[in-house]
TORDO-207419 format. One line per field, with one value per residue (C-alpha): residue number from 1; residue in one letter; x, y, z. Coordinates in nm, 4 decimals, always signed. Last residue first. Layout:
# TORDO-207419
nr (NUM / ...)
rest (A / ...)
x (X / ...)
y (Y / ...)
z (Z / ...)
***
This chain:
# TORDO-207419
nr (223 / 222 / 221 / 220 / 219 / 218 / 217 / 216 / 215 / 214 / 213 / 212 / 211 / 210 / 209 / 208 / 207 / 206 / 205 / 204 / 203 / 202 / 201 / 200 / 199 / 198 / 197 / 196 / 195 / 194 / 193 / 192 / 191 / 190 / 189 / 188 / 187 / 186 / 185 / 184 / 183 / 182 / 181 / 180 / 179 / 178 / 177 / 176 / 175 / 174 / 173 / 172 / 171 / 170 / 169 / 168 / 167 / 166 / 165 / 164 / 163 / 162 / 161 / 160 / 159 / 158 / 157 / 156 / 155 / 154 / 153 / 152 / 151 / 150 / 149 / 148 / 147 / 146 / 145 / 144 / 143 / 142 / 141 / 140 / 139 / 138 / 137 / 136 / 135 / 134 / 133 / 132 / 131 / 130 / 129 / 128 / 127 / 126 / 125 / 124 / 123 / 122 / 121 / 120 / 119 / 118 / 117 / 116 / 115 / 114 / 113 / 112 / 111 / 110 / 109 / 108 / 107 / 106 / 105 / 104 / 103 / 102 / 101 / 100 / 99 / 98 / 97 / 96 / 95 / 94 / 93 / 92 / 91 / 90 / 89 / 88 / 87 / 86 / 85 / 84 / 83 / 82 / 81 / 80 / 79 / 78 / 77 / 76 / 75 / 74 / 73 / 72 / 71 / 70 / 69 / 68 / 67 / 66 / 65 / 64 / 63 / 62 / 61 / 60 / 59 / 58 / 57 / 56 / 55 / 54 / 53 / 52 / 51 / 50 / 49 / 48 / 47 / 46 / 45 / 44 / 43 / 42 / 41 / 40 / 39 / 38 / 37 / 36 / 35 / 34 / 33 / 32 / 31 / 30 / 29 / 28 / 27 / 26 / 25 / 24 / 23 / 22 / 21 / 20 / 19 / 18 / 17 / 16 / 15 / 14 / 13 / 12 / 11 / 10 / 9 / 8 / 7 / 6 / 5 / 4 / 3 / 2 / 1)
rest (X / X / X / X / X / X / X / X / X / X / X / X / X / X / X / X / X / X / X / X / X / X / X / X / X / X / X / X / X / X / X / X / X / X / X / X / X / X / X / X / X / X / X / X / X / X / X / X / X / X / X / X / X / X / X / X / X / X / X / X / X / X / X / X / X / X / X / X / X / X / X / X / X / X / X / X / X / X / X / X / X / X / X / X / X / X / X / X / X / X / X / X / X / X / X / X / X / X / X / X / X / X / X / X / X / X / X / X / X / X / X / X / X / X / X / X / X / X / X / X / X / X / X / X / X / X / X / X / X / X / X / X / X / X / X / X / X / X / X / X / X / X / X / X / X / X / X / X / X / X / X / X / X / X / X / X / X / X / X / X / X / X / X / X / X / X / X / X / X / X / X / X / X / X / X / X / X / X / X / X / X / X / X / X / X / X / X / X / X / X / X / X / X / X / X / X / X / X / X / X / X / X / X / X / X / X / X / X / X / X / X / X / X / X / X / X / X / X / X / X / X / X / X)
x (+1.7382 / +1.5866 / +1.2657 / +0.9510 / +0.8105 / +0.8400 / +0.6623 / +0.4163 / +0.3501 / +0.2825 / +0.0307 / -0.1778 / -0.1392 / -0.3259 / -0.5834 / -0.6836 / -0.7157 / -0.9210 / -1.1676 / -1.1730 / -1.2338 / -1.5326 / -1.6860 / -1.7168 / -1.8847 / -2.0900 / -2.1943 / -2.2618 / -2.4773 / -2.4036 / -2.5805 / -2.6760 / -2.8071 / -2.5028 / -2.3628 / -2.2088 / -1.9765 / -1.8380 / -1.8002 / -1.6210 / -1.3954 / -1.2608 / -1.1946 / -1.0086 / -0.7862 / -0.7197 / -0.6600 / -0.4715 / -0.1552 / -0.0591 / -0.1265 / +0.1094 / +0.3511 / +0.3806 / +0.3802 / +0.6707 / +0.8612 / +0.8364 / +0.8987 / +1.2249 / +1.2747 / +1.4588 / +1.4493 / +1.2504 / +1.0020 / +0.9511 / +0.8880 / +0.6077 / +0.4336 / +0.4941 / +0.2617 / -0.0154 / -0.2987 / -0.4687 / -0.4486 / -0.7408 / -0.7618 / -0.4332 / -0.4214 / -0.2751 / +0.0322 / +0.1229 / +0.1794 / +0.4211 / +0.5407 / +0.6730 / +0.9660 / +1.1389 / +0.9610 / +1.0655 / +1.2831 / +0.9850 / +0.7248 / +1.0021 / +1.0343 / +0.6476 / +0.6456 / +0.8650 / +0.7204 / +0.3557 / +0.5286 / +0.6708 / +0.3323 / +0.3442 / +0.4403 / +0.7630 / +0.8616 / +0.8935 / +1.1443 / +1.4077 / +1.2943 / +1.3382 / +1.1460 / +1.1280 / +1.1496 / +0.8450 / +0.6612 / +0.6879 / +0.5976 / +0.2794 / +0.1608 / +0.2067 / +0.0475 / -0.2747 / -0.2868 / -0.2218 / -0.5389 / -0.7767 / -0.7679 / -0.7647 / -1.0562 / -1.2088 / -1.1673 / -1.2896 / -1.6107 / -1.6661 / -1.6146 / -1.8302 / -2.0871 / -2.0481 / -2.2236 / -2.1993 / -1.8418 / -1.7186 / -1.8490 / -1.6686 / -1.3446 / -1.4025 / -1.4379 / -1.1063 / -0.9062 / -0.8691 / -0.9147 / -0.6201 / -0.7027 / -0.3534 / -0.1934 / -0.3355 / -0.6819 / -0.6504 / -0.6116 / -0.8700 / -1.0961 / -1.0498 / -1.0885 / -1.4089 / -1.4855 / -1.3868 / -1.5891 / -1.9197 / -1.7958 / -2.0212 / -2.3720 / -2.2809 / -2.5988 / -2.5310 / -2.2251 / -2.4250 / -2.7009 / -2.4061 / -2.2922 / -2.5903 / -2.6285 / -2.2701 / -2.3447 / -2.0818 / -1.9768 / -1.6492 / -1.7637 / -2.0222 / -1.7844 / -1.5554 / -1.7964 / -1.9002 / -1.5397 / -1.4966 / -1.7729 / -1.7387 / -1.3387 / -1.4268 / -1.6922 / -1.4729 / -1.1650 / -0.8594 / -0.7923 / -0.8999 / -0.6591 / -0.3885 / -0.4415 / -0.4450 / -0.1748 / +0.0346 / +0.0160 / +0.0741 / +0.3895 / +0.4907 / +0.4006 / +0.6128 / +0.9565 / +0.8733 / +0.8528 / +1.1684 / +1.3600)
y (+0.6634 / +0.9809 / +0.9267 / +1.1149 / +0.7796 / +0.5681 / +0.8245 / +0.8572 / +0.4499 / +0.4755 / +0.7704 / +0.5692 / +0.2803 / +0.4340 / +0.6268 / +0.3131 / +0.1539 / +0.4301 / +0.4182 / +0.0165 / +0.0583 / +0.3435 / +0.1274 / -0.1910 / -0.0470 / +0.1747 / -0.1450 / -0.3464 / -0.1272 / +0.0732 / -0.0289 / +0.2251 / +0.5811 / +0.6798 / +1.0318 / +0.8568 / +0.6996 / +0.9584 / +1.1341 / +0.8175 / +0.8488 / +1.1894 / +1.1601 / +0.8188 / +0.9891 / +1.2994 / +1.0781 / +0.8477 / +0.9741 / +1.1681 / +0.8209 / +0.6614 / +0.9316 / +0.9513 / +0.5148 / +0.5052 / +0.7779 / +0.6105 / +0.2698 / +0.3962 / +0.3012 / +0.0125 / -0.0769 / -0.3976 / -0.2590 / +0.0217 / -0.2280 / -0.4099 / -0.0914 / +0.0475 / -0.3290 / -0.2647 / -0.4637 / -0.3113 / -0.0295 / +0.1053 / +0.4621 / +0.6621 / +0.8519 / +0.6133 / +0.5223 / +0.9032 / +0.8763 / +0.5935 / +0.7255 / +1.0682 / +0.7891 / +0.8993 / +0.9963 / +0.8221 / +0.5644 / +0.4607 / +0.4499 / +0.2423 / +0.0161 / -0.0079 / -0.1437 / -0.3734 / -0.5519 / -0.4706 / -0.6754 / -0.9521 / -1.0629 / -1.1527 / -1.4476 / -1.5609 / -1.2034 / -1.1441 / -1.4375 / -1.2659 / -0.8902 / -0.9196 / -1.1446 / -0.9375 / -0.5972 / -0.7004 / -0.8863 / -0.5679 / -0.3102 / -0.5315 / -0.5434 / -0.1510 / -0.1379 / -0.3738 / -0.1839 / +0.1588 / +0.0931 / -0.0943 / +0.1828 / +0.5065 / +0.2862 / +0.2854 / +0.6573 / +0.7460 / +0.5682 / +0.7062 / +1.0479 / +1.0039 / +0.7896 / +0.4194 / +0.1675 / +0.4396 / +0.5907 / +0.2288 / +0.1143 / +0.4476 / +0.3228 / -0.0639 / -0.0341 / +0.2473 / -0.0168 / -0.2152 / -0.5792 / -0.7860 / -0.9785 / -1.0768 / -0.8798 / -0.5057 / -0.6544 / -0.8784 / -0.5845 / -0.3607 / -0.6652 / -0.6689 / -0.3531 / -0.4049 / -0.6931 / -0.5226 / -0.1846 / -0.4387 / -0.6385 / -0.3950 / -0.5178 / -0.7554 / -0.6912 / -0.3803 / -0.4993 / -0.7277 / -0.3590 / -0.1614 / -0.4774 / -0.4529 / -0.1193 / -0.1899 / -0.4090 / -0.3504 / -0.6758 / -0.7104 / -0.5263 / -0.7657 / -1.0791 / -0.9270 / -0.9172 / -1.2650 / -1.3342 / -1.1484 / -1.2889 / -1.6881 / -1.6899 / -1.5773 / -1.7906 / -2.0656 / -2.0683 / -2.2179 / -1.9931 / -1.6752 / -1.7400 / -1.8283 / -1.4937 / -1.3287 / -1.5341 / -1.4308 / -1.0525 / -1.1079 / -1.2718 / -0.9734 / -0.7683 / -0.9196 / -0.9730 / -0.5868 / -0.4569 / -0.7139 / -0.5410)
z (-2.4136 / -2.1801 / -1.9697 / -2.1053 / -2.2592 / -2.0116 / -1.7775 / -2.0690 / -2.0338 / -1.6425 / -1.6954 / -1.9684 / -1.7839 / -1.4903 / -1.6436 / -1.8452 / -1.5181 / -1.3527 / -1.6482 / -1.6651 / -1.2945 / -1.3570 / -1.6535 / -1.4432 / -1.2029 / -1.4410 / -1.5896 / -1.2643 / -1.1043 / -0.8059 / -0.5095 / -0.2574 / -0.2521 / -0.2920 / -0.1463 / +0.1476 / -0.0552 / -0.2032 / +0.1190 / +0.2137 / -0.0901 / -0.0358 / +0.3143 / +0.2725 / +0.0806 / +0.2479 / +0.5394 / +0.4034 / +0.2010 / +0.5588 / +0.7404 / +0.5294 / +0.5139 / +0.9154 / +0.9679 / +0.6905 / +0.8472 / +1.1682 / +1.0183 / +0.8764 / +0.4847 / +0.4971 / +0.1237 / +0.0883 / +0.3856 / +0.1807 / -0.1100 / +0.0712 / +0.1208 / -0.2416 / -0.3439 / -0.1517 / -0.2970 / -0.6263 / -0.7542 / -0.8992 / -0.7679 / -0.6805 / -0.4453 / -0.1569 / -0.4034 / -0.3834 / +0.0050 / +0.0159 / -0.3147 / -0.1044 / -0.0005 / -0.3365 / -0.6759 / -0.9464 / -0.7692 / -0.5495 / -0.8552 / -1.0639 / -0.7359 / -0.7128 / -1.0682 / -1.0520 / -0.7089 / -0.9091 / -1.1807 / -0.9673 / -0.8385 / -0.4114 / -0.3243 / -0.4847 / -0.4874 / -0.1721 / -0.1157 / -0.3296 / -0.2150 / +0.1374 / +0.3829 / +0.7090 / +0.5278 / +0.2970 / +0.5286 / +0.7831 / +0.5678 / +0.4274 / +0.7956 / +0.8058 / +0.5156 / +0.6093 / +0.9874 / +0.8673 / +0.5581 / +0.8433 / +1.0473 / +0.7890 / +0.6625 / +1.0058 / +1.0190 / +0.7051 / +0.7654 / +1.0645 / +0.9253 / +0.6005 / +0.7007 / +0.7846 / +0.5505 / +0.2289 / +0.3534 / +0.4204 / +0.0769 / -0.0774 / +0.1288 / +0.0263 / -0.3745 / -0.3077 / -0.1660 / -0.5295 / -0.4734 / -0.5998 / -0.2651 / -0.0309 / +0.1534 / +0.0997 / +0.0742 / +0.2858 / +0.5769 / +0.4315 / +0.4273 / +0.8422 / +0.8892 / +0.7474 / +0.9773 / +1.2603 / +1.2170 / +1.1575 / +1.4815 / +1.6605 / +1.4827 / +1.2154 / +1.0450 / +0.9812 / +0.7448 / +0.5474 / +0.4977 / +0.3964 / +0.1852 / +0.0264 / -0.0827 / -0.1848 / -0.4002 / -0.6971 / -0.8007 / -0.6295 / -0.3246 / -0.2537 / -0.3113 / -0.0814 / +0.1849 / +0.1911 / +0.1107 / +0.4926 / +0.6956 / +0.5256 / +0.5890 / +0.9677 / +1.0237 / +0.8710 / +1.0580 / +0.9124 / +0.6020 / +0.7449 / +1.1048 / +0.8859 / +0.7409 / +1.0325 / +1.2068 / +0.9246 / +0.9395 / +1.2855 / +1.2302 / +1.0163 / +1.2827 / +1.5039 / +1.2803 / +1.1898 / +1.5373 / +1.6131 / +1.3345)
***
């Protein structure tokens, strides 16, 4: 409990952090804002410009991302892949993806589900219960295969339930790496920004996917 009471308080500081100091709100919407609308050409080049911090700042929009941004992870891991090549890349999303679950873990078990919900949408709360009961703590690694979703919503309901933090920290990082693999070699294959309409057309793709498969479960379970 004190791991979780700590991280949780990091998790805060961060975002208290974002809020309060402006370099650091200005580097990171910068980059969201980028990602959002498909420029990843030039986010590679925003992120070069940032010299060393470049890892930090991307780690950095991993971590709202899973807090706070309804920004699917997948926009950063392929931009990470493109700015970083594929291993690099890979590894500082595997960074940035531990350290936003593992902060969501902890806000989730510190808080419980009653004040959970009051900041974070009740329907991905629902919906990452129905994905826990359906398929046990092996969720924790299906959620990281699946494109579109956004935030981390199966983190903060691991924390709800107690799962153990070691066998949260071993599935997370086994739902990661093949992952974040896949993605940055994406990513490295672009030549750099991806316009808008294919953007656009790959989420509403990876969305339709997504309902699709949530409304056959419905469908398949007995009456």
């Amino acid at each position: 409990m004190r791991q979780a009471r700590f991280v949780a308080w990091t998790a805060a500081a961060l975002l208290a952090a974002i809020v309060a100091i402006p370099q650091v709100r200005v580097t990171l919407g910068r980059g969201v804002l980028l990602l959002a609308t498909g420029q990843l050409g030039q986010f590679q080049q925003y992120l070069r410009s940032l010299g060393g911090w470049a890892p930090v700042a991307s780690i950095g929009l991993m971590i709202v991302e899973a807090l706070a941004v309804p920004l699917p992870a997948t926009i950063i891991i392929v931009a990470n892949g493109l700015a970083f090549g594929v291993w690099r890349g890979a590894l500082v999303s595997a960074a940035g993806g531990m350290a936003g679950g593992l902060m969501a873990y902890a806000i989730g078990r510190l808080l419980g589900r009653t004040l959970l919900e009051r900041i974070v949408p009740a329907s991905n709360v629902r919906w990452a219960d129905q994905f826990m009961t359906k398929y046990g703590k092996w969720a924790i690694v299906l959620e990281r295969w699946i494109p579109g979703v956004p935030g981390d919503p199966v983190s903060y309901v691991a924390g709800i339930t107690r799962v153990p933090m070691p066998t949260f920290l071993a599935l997370t990082m086994l739902g990661l790496v093949p992952a974040n693999l896949a993605a940055a070699y994406l990513g490295a294959q672009l030549a750099g920004d991806v316009p808008m309409r294919y953007w656009v057309s790959g989420l509403l793709f990876a969305v339709a996917v997504y309902v699709g498969w949530r409304m056959a479960g419905r469908h398949r379970r007995p009456h």
